[in-house]
C-alpha positions as CSV (number, residue, x, y, z in Angstrom):
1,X,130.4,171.5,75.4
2,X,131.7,171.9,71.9
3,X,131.0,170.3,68.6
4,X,134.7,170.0,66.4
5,X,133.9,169.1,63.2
6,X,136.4,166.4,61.9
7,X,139.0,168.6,59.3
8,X,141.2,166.1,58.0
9,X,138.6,165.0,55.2
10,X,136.1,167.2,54.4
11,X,135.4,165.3,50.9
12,X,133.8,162.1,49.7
13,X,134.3,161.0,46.6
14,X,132.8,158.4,44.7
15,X,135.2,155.7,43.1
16,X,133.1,153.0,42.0
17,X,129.0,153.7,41.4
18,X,127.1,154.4,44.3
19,X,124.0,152.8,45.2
20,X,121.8,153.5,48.5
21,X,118.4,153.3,47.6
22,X,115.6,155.3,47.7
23,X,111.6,155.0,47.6
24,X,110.0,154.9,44.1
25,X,107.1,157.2,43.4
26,X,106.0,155.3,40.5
27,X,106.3,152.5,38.6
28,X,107.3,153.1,34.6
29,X,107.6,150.0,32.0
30,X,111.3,150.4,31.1
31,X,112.6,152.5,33.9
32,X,114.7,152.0,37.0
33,X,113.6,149.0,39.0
34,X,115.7,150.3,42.5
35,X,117.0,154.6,42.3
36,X,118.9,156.1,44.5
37,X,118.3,157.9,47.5
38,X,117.6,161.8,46.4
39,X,116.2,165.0,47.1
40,X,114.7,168.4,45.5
41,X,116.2,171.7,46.1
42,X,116.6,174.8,44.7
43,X,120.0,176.6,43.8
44,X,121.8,179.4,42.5
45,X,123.4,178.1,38.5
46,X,125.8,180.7,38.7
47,X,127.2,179.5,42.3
48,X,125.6,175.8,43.0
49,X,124.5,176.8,46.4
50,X,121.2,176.2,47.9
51,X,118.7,178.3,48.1
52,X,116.1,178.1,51.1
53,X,112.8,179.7,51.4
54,X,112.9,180.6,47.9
55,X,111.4,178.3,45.0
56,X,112.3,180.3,41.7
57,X,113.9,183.8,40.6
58,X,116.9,184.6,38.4
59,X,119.1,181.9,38.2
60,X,117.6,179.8,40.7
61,X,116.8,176.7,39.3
62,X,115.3,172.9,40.8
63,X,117.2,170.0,40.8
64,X,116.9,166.5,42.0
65,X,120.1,165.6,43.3
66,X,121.3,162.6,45.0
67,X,123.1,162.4,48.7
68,X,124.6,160.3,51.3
69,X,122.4,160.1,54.4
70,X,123.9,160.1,58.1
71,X,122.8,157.1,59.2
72,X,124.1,155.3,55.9
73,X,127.8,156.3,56.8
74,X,127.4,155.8,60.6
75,X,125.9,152.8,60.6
76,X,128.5,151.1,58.0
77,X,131.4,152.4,60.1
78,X,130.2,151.6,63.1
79,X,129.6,147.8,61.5
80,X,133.1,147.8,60.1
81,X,134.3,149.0,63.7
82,X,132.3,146.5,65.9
83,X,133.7,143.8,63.2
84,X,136.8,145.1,63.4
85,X,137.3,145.3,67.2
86,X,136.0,141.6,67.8
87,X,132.8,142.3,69.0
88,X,130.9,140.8,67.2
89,X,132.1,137.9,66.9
90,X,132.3,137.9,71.1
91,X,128.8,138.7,70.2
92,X,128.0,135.1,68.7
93,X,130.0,133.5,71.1
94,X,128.1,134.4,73.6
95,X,124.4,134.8,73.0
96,X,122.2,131.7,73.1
97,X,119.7,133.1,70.9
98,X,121.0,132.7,67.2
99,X,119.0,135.4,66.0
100,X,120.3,137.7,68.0
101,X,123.9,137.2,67.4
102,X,124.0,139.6,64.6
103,X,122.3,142.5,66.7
104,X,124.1,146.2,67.2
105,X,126.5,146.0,70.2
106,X,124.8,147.3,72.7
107,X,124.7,147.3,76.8
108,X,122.9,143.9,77.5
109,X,126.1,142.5,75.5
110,X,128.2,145.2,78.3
111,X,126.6,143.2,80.9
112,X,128.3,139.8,80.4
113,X,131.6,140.9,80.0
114,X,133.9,142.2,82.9
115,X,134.7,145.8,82.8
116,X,138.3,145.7,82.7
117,X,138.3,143.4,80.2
118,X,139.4,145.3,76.5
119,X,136.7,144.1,74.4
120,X,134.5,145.5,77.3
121,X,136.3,148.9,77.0
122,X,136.3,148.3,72.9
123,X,132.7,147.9,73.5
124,X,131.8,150.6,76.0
125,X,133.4,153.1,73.2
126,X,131.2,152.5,70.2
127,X,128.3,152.7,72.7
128,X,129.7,155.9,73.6
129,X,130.5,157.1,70.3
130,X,127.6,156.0,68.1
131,X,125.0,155.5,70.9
132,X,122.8,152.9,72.5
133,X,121.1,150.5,70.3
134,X,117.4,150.6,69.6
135,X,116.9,147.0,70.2
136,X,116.6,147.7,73.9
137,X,113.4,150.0,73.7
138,X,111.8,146.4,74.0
139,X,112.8,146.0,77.3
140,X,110.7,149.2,78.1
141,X,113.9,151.0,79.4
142,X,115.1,154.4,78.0
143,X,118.8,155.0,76.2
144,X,119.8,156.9,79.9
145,X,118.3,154.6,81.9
146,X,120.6,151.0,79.8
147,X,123.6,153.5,80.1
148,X,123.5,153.7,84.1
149,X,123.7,150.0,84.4
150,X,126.8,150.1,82.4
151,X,130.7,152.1,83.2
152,X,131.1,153.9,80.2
153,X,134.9,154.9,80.3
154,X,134.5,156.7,83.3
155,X,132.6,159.7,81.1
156,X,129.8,161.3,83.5
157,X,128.3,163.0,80.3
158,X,127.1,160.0,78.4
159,X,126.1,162.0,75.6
160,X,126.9,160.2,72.1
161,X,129.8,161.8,70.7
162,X,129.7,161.5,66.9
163,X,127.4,162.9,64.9
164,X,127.4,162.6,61.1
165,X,125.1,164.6,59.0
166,X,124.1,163.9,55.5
167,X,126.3,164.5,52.8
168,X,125.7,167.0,49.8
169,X,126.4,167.2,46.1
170,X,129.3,169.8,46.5
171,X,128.4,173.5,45.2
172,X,131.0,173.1,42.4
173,X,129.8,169.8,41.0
174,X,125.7,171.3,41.4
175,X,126.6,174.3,39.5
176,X,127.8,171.7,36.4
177,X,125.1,169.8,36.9
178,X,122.7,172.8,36.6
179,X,124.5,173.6,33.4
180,X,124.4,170.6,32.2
181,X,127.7,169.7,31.8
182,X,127.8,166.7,34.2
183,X,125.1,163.6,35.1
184,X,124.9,163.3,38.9
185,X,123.2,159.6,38.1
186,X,123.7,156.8,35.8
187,X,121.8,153.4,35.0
188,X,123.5,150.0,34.9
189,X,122.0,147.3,33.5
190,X,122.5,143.5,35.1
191,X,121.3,140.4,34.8
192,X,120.8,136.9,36.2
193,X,122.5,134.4,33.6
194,X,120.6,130.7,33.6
195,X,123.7,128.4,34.5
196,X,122.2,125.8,32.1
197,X,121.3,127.3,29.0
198,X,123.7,130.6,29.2
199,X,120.8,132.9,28.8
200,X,119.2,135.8,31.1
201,X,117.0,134.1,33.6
202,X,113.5,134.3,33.4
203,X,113.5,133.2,37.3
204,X,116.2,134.8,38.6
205,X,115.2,138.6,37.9
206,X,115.8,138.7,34.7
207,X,117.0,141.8,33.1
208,X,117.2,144.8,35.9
209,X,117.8,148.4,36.1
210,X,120.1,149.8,38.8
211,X,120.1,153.7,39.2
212,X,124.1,154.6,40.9
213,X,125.8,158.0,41.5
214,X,128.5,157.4,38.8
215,X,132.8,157.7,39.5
216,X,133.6,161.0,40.1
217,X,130.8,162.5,41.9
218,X,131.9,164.5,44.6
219,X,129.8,165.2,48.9
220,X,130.5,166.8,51.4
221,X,131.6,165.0,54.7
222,X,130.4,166.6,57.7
223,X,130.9,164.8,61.1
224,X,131.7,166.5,63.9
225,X,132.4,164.9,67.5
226,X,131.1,166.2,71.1
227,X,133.3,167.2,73.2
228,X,133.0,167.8,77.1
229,X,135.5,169.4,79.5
230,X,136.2,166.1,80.9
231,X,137.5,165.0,77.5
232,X,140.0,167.6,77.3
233,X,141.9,166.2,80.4
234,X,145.0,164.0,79.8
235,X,144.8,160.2,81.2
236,X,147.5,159.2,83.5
237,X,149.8,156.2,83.1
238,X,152.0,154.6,84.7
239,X,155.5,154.0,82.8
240,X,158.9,152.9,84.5
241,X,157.7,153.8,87.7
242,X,156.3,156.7,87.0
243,X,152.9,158.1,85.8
244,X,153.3,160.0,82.9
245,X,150.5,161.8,80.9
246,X,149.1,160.3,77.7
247,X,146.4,161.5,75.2
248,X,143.5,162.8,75.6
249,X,139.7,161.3,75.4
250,X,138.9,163.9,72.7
251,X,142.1,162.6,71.0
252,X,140.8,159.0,71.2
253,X,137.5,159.7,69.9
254,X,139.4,161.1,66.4
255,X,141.9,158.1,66.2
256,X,138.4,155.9,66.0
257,X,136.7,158.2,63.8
258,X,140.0,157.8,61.6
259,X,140.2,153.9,62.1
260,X,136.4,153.9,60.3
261,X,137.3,156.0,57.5
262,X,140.4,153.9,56.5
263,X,138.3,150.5,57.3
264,X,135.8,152.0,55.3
265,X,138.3,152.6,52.4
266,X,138.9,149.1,52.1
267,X,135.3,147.7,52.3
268,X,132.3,150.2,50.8
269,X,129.3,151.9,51.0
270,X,126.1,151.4,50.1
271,X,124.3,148.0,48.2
272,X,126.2,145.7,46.1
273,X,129.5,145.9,46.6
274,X,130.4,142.3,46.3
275,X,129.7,143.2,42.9
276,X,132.1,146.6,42.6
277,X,129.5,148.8,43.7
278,X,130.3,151.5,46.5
279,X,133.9,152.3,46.7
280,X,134.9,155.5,47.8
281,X,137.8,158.0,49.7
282,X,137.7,160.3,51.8
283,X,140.0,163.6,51.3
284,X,140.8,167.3,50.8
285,X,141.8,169.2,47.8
286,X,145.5,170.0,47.7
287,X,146.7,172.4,45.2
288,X,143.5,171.8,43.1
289,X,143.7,168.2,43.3
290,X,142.4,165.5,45.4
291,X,144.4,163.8,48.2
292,X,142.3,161.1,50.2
293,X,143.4,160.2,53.5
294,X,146.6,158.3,53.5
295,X,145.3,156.4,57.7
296,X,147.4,153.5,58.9
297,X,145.1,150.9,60.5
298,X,147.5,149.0,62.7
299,X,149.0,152.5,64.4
300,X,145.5,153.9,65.3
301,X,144.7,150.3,66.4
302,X,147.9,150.1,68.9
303,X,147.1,153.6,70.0
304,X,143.2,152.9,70.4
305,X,144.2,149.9,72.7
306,X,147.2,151.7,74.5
307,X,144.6,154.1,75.5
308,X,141.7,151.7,77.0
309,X,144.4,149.6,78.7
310,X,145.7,152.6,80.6
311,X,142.1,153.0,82.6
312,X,140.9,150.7,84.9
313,X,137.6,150.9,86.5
314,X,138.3,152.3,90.2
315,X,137.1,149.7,93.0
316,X,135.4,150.8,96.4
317,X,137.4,150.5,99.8
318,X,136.0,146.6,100.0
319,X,137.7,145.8,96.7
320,X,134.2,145.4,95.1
321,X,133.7,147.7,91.6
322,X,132.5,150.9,91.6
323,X,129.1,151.8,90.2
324,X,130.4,155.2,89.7
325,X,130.6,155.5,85.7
């Protein structure tokens, strides 16, 4: 097994202000009613990188610094993915229970569909991708034990694939906000407006205080994607007659990957972004400037579902499906 880190973006930048929120410590008359996620390191001002084990020294200095956890960016691209795919609204179509409907795909939702169908196969991926749900720890079965009941592309390592780590202020960026040069938070003021009088509500919140990571602000994107021997080999399929090789597994798991990112670049991150919070791109530098991914949706889409349609899974000699996964 190897980990390959995904290299065609290895920077998020902030377009609109970003808001995921964080615990408060206290509570201060005047100050910000919901902050953002943060944490307190120590770093190097002539360089901007961390410093662990070490808590003071010449030119180490503390900072409180916002970031971008993990499970913020995989749980909104795998929402815009399960959206996107039609599986969620399968989802509603097909459970009872209305409160339910909403829930992460997961494999009791496998389990009424037929595995040849292509929102099975659409399904079976994001389970193998971002994982089993935790809904189904109620059910007093483990993550291995759901995934045997399911076929899971015919992978026998069922091992979730992606894994996205938390995203960092970027060295440059630390080291200008250790010199002061550059705020890595700002506070936006909003308020509820009475739709009778024209005034701030004195029912409807009132006057608030909403801490964001401002336009500009720069993390580091970090996912990187498992890969086994058995995604390395090329699928067959047949063409003309003929079967001819196609893709890869490993080369499907990237075209999803990609398909979040640009789905993500049209929706956003974070809280409030029906209000123009939480835009944001997803690049490299070029030549010392900033190119976000340029990702066409409706190719990766066509080559995503060229790819499930070309495997079928395999019957036993009395027509009946396999269990094998």
């Amino acid at each position: 097994m190897e980990t390959k880190p995904f290299t065609e973006g290895n920077i998020l930048r902030v377009v609109t202000g970003l808001h995921i929120g964080g615990g408060k410590d206290t509570l201060k008359i005047g100050g910000i009613d919901t902050p953002v996620i943060k944490r307190t390191i120590w770093a190097n001002k002539e360089s901007g990188e961390v410093v662990l084990g070490q808590t003071g020294g010449e030119n180490i200095r503390k900072l409180t610094e916002p970031y971008i956890p993990g499970s913020s960016l995989k749980g909104k691209i795998r929402s815009l993915l399960e959206h996107y795919f039609g599986l969620v609204a399968k989802n509603i179509e097909l459970e009872r229970d209305p409160s339910k409907a909403g829930k992460v795909i997961d494999s009791e939702f496998l389990k009424k569909l037929e595995p040849n169908d292509l929102l099975y196969k659409k399904g079976a991926l994001i389970i193998l991708l971002f994982g089993e749900s935790g809904g189904n720890k109620s059910k007093k079965k483990s993550e291995e034990e759901n995934r045997e009941e399911i076929w899971l592309l015919g992978r026998k390592v069922q091992m979730t694939r992606f894994i996205f780590r938390d995203c960092y202020i970027t060295d440059n960026l630390r080291k200008e906000a250790l010199e002061e040069k550059i705020e890595l938070t700002e506070e936006k003021i909003e308020n509820a407006i009475d739709r009778v009088y024209g005034t701030t509500s004195q029912k409807g919140g009132g006057l608030r205080t909403i801490e964001r990571v401002p336009s500009g602000i720069e993390f580091n994107f970090d996912v990187g994607v498992r890969i086994f021997e058995e995604d390395k080999e090329k699928i067959k399929k047949e063409e003309n007659g003929e079967n001819e090789e196609k893709n890869t597994y490993q080369d499907l798991y990237f075209d999803v990957l990609k398909l979040g990112i640009a789905l993500l670049h049209l929706d956003y991150l974070g809280g409030n972004g029906s209000r123009g919070y939480g835009q944001v791109r997803i690049g490299n530098y070029e030549s010392g400037k900033f190119k976000p991914l340029r990702l066409e949706i409706e190719n990766l889409n066509e080559r995503i579902q060229d790819f499930l349609n070309s495997i079928k899974k395999p019957e036993n000699n009395d027509g009946t499906k396999s269990s094998k996964k």
